[in-house]
N, CA and C atoms as a LAMMPS dump frame, in Angstrom:
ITEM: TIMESTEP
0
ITEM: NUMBER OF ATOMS
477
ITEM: BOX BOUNDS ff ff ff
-5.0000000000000000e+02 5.0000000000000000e+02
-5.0000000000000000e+02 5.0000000000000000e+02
-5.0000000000000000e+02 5.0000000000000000e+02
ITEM: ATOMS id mol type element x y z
1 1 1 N -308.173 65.462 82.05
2 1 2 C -309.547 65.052 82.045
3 1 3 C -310.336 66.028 82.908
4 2 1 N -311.515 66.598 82.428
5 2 2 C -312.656 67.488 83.064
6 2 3 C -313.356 66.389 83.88
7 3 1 N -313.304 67.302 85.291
8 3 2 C -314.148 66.861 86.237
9 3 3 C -315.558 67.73 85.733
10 4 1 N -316.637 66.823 86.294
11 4 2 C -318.021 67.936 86.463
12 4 3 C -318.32 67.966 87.624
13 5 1 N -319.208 69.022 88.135
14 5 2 C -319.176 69.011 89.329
15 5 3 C -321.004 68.602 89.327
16 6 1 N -321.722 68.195 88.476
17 6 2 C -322.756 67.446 88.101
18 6 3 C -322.612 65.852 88.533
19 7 1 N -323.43 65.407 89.224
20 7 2 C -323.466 63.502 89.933
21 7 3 C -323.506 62.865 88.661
22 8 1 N -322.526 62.099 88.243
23 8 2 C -322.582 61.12 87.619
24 8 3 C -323.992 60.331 87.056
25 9 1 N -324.565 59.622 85.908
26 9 2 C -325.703 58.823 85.899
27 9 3 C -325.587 57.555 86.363
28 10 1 N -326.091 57.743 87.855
29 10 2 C -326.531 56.194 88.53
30 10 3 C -327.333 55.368 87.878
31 11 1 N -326.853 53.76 87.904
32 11 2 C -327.869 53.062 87.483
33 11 3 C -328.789 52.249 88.476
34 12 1 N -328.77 53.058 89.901
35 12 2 C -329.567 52.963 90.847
36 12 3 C -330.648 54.209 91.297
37 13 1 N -331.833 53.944 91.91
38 13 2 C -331.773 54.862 92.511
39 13 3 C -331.283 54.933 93.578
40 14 1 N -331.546 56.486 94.215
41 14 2 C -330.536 57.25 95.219
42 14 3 C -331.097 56.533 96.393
43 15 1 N -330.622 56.457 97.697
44 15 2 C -331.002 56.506 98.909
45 15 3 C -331.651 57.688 99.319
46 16 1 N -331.341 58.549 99.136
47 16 2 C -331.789 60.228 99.808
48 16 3 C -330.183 60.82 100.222
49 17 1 N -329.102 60.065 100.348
50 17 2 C -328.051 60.416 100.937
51 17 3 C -327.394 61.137 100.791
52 18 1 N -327.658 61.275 98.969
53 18 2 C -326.786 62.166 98.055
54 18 3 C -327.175 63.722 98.551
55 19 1 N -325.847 64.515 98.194
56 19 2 C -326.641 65.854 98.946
57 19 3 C -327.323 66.844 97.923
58 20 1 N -327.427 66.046 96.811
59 20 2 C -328.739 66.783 95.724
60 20 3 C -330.172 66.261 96.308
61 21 1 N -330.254 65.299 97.026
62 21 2 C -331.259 64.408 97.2
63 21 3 C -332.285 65.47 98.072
64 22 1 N -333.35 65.398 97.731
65 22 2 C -334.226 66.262 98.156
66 22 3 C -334.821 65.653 99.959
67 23 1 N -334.961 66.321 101.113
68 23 2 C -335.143 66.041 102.024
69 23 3 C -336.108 65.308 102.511
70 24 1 N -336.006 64.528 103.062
71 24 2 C -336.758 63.401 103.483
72 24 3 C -338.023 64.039 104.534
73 25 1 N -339.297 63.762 104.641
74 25 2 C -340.121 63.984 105.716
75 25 3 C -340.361 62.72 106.456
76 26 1 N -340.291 63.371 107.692
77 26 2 C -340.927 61.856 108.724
78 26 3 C -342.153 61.279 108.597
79 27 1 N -342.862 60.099 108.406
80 27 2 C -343.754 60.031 108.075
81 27 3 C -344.03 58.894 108.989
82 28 1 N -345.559 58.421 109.307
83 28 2 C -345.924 57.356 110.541
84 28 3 C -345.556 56.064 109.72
85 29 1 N -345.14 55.306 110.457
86 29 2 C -345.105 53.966 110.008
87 29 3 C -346.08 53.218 109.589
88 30 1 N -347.31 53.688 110.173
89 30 2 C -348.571 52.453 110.094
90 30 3 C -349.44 53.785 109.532
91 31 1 N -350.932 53.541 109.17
92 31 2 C -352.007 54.653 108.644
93 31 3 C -353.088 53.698 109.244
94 32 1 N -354.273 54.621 109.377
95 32 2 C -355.356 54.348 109.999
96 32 3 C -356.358 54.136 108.954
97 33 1 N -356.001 54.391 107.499
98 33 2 C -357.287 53.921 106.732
99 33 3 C -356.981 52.369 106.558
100 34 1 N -358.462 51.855 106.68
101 34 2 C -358.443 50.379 105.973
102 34 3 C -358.665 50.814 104.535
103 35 1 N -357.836 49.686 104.324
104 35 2 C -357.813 49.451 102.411
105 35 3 C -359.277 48.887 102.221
106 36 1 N -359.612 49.14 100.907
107 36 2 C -360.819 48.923 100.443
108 36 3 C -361.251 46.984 100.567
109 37 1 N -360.175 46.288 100.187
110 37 2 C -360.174 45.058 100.255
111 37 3 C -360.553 44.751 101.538
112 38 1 N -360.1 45.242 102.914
113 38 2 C -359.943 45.107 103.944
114 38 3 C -361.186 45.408 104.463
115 39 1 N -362.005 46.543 104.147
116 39 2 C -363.619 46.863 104.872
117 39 3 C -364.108 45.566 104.11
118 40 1 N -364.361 45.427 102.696
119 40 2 C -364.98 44.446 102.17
120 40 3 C -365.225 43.325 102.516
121 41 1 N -363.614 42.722 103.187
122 41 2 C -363.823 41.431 103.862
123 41 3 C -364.224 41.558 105.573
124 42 1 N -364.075 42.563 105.49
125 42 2 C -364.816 42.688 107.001
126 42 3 C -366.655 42.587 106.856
127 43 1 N -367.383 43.099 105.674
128 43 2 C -368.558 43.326 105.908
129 43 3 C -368.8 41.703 105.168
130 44 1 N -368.139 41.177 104.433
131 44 2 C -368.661 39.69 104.57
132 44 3 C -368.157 38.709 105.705
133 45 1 N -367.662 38.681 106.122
134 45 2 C -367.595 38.169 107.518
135 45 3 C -368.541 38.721 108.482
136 46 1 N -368.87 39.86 108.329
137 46 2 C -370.104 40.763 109.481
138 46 3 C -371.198 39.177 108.728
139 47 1 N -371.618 39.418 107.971
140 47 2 C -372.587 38.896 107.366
141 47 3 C -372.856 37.431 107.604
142 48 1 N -371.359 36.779 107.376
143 48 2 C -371.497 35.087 107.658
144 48 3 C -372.019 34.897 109.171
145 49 1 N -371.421 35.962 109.547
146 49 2 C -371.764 35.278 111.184
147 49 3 C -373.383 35.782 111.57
148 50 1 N -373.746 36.668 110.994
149 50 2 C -374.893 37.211 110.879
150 50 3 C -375.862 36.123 110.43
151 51 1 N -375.503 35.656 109.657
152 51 2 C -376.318 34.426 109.086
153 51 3 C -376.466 32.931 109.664
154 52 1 N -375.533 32.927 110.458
155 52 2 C -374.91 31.69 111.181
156 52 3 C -375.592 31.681 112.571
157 53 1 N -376.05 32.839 112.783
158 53 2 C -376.917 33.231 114.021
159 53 3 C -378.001 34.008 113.813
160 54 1 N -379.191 32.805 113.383
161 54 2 C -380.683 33.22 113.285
162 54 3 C -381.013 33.588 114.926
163 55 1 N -381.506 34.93 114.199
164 55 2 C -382.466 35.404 115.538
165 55 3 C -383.986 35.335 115.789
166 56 1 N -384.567 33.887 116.202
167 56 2 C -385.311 33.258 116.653
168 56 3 C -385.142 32.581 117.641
169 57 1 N -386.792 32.477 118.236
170 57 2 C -386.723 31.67 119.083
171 57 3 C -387.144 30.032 118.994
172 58 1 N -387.615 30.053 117.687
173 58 2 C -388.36 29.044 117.397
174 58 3 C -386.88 27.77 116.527
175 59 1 N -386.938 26.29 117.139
176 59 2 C -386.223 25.473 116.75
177 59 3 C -386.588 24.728 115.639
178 60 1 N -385.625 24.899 114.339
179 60 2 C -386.02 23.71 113.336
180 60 3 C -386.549 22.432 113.242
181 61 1 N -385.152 21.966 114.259
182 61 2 C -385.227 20.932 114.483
183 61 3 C -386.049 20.285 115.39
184 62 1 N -386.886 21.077 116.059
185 62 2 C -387.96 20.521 116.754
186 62 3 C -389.194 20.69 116.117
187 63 1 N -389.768 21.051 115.268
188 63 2 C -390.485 21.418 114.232
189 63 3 C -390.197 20.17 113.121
190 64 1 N -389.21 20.671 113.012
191 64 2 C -389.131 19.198 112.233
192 64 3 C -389.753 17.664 112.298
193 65 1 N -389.592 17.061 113.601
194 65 2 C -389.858 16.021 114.507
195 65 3 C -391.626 16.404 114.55
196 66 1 N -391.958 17.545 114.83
197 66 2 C -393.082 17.753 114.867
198 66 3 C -394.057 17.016 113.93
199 67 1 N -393.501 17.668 113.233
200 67 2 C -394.11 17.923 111.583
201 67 3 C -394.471 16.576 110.86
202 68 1 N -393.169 15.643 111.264
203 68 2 C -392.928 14.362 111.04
204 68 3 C -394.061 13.37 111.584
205 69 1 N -393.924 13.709 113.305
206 69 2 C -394.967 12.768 114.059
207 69 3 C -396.453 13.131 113.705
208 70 1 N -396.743 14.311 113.439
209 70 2 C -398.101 14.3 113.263
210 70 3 C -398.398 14.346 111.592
211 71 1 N -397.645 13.67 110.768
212 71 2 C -397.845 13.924 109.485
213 71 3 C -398.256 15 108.77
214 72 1 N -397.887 15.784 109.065
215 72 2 C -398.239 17.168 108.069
216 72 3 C -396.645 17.92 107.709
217 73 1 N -395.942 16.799 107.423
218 73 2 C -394.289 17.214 106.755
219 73 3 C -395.149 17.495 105.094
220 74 1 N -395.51 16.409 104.998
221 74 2 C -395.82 16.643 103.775
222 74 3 C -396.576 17.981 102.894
223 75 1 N -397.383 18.839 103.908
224 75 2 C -398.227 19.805 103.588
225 75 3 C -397.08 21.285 103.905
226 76 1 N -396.118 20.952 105.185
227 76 2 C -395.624 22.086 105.292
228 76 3 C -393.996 21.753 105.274
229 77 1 N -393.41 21.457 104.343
230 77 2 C -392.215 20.775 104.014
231 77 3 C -390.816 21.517 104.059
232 78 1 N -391.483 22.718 103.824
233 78 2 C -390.25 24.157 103.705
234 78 3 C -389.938 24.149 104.671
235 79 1 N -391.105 24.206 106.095
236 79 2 C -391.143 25.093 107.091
237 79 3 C -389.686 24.966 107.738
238 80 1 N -389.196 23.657 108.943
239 80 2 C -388.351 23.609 109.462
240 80 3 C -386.837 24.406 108.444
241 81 1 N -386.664 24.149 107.654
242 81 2 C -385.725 24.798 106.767
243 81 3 C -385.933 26.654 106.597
244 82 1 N -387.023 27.031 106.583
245 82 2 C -387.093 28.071 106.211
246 82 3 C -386.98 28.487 107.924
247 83 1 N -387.17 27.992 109.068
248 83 2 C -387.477 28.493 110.088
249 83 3 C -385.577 28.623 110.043
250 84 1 N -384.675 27.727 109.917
251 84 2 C -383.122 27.725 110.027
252 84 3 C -382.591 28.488 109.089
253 85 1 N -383.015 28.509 107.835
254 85 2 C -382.027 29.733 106.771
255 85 3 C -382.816 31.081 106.044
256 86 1 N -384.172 31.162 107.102
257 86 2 C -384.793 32.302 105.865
258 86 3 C -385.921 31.966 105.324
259 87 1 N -387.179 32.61 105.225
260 87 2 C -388.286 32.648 104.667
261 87 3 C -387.782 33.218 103.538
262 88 1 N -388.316 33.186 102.384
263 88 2 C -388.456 33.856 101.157
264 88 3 C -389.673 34.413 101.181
265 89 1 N -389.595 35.664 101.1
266 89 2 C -390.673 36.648 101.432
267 89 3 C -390.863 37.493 99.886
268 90 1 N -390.294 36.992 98.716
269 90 2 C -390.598 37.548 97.233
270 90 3 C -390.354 38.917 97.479
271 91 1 N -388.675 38.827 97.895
272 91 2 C -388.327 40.523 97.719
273 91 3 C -387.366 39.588 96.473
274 92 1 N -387.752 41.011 95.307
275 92 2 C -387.023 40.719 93.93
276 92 3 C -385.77 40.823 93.984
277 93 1 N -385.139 40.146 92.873
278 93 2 C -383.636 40.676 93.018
279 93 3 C -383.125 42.387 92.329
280 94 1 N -382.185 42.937 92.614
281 94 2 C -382.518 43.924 91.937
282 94 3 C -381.503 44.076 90.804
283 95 1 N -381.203 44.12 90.093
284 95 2 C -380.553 44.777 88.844
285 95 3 C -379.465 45.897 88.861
286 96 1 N -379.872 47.09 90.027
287 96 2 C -379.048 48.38 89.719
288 96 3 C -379.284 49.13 91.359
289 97 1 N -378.35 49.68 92.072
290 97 2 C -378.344 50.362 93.2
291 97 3 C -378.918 51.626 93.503
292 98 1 N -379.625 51.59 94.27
293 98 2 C -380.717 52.999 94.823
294 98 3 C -380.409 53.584 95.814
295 99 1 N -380.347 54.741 95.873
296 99 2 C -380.023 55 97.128
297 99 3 C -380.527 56.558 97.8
298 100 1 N -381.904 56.673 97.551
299 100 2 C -381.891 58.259 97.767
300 100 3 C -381.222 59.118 99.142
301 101 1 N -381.304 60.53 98.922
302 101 2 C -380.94 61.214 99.633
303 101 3 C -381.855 60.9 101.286
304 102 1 N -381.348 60.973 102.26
305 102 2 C -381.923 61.089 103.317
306 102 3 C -382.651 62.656 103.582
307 103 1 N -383.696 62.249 104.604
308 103 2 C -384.112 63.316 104.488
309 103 3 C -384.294 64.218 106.316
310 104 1 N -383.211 63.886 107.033
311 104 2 C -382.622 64.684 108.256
312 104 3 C -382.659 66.097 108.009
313 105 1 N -383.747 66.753 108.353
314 105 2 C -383.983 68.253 107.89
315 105 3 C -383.193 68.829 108.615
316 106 1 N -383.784 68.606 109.819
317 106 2 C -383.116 69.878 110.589
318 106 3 C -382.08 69.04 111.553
319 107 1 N -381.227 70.359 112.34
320 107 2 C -380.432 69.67 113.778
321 107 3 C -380.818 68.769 114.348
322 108 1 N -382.273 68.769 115.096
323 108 2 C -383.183 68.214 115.564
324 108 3 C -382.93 66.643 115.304
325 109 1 N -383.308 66.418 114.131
326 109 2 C -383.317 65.496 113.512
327 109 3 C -381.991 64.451 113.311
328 110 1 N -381.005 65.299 112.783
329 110 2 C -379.905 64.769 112.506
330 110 3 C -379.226 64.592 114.185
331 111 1 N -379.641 64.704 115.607
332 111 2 C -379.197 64.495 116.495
333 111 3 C -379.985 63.206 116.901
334 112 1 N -381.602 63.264 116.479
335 112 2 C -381.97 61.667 117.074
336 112 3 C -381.669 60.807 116.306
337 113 1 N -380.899 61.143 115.001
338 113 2 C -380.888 59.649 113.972
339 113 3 C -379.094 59.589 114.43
340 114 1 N -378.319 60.276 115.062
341 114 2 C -376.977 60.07 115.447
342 114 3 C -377.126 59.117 117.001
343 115 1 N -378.432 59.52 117.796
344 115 2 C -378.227 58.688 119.079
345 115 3 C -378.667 57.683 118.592
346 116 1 N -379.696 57.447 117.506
347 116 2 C -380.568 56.503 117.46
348 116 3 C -379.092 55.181 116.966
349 117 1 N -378.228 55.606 115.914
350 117 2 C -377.304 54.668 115.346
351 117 3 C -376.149 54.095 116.086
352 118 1 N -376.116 55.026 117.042
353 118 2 C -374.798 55.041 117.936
354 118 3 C -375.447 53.6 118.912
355 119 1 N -376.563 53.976 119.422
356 119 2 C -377.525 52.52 120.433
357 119 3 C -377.507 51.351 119.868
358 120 1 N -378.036 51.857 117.888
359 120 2 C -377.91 50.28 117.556
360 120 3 C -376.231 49.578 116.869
361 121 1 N -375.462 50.536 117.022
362 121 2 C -374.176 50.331 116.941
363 121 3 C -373.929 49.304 117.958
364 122 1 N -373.937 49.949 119.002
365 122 2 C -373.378 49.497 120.23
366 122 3 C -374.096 48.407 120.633
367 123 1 N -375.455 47.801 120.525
368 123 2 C -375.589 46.587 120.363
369 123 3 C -375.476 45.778 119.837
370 124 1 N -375.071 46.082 118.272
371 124 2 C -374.491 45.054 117.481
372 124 3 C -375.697 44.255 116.314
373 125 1 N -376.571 45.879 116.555
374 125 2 C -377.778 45.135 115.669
375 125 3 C -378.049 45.877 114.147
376 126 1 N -376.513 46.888 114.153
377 126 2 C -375.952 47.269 112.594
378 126 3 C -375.094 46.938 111.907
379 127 1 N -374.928 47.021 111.397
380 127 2 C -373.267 47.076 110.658
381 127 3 C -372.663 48.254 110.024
382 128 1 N -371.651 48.8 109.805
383 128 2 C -371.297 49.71 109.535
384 128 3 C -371.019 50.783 110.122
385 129 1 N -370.76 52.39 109.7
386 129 2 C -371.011 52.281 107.909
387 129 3 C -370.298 51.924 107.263
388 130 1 N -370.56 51.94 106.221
389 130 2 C -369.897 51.098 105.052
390 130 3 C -370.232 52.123 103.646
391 131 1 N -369.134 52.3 103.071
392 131 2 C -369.298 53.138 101.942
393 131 3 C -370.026 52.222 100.664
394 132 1 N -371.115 52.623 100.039
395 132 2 C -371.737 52.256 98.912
396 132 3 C -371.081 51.101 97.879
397 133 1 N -369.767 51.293 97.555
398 133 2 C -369.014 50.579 97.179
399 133 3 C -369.015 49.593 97.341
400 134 1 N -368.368 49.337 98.766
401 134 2 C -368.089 48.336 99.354
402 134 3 C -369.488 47.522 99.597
403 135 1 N -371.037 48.162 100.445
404 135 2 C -371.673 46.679 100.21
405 135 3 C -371.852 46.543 98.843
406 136 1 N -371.967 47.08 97.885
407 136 2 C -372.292 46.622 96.025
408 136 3 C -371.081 45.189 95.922
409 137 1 N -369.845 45.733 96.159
410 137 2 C -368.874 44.622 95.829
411 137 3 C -369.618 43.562 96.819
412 138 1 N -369.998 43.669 97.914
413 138 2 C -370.22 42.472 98.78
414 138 3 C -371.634 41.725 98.544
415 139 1 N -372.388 42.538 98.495
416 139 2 C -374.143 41.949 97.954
417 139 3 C -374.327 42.169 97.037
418 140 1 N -373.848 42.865 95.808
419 140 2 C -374.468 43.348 94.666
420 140 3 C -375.27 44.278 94.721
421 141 1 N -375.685 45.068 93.832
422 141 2 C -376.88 45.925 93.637
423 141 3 C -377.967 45.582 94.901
424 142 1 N -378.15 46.929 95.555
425 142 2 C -379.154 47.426 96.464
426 142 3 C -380.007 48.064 96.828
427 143 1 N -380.923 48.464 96.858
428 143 2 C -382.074 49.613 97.32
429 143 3 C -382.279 49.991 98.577
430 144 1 N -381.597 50.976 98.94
431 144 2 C -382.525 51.879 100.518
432 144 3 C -383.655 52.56 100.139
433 145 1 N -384.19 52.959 101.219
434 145 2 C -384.871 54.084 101.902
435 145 3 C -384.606 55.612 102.518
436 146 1 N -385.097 56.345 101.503
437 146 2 C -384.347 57.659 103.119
438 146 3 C -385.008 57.279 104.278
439 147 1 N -383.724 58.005 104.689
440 147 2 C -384.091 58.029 106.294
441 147 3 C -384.478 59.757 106.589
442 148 1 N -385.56 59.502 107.475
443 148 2 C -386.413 60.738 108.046
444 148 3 C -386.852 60.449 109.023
445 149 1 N -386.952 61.338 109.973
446 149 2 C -387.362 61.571 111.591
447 149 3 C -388.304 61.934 111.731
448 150 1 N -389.759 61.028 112.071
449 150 2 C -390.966 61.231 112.387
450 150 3 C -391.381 61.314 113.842
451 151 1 N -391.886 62.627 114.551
452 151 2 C -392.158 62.777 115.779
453 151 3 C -392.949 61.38 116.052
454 152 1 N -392.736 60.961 117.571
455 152 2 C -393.967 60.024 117.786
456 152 3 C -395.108 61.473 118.397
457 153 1 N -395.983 61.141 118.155
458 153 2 C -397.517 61.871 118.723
459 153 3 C -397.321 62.003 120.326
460 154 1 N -397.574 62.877 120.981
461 154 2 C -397.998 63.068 122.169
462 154 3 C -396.082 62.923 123.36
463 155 1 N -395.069 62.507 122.426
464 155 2 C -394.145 62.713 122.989
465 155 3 C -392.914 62.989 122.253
466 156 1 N -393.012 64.49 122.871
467 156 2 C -392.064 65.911 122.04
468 156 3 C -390.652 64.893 122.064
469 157 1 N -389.737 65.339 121.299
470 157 2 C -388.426 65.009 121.245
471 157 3 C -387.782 63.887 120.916
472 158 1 N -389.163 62.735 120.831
473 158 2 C -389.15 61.541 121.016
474 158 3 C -389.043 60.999 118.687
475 159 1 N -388.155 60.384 118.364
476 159 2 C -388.801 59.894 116.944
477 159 3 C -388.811 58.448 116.922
């Protein structure tokens, strides 16, 4: 009987062990990208709690009582409610995502809109970023604004 000196057909695959097996690279155990699922549910959770904490100073529920004792619930009926979840201010819904180019001309520019994001980062009065994608999956269709760096008047450096 002929030996071959060809590996037999496994009906496994290999471990790497075999010494045809092509060499293994070390690779990190863990990776630093979040999965797409993973930002997503992060920016709706940004959001619930965002919503869960109106930033006012003014109380519903004392408005409410107001409204009640001096009879004029009836004339302004929304109010206490709209003061707790939101005015409706007749912004439309939109249909399809916008998003023009920003318009950071120069260095200049692109250095006060980097301090400017980093401040409201760090207070917690942004979110993100967040790749396009991801808020569409989370809010649906959206419209920005570019962003551009307008001197204030009378103080250089300042936008």
């Amino acid at each position: 009987m002929a030996t071959s000196k060809t590996l037999k057909k496994l009906n496994c695959a290999p471990t790497g062990r075999l010494p045809t097996a092509a060499p293994t690279v070390d690779t990190l155990k863990d990776m630093s990208v979040q999965g797409v699922e993973n930002l997503a549910m992060e920016l709706r959770t940004a959001l619930l709690a965002c919503k869960s904490r109106v930033l006012t100073l003014l109380y519903a529920e004392a408005w409410h009582e107001v409204l009640a004792e001096t009879g004029f619930m009836c004339k302004y009926s929304n109010l206490a409610e709209s003061i707790e979840h939101g005015f409706n201010v007749g912004i439309p819904t939109f249909h399809h995502t916008f998003t023009p180019t920003n318009n950071l001309d120069t260095d200049e520019h692109l250095l006060a809109f980097h301090t400017i994001a980093e401040k409201e980062l760090h207070l917690q009065c942004w979110l993100g970023p967040y790749p396009r994608h991801i808020i569409k999956a989370v809010i649906g269709p959206f419209q920005t604004s570019p962003i551009s760096m307008v001197p204030k008047p009378g103080k250089p450096e300042k936008f």
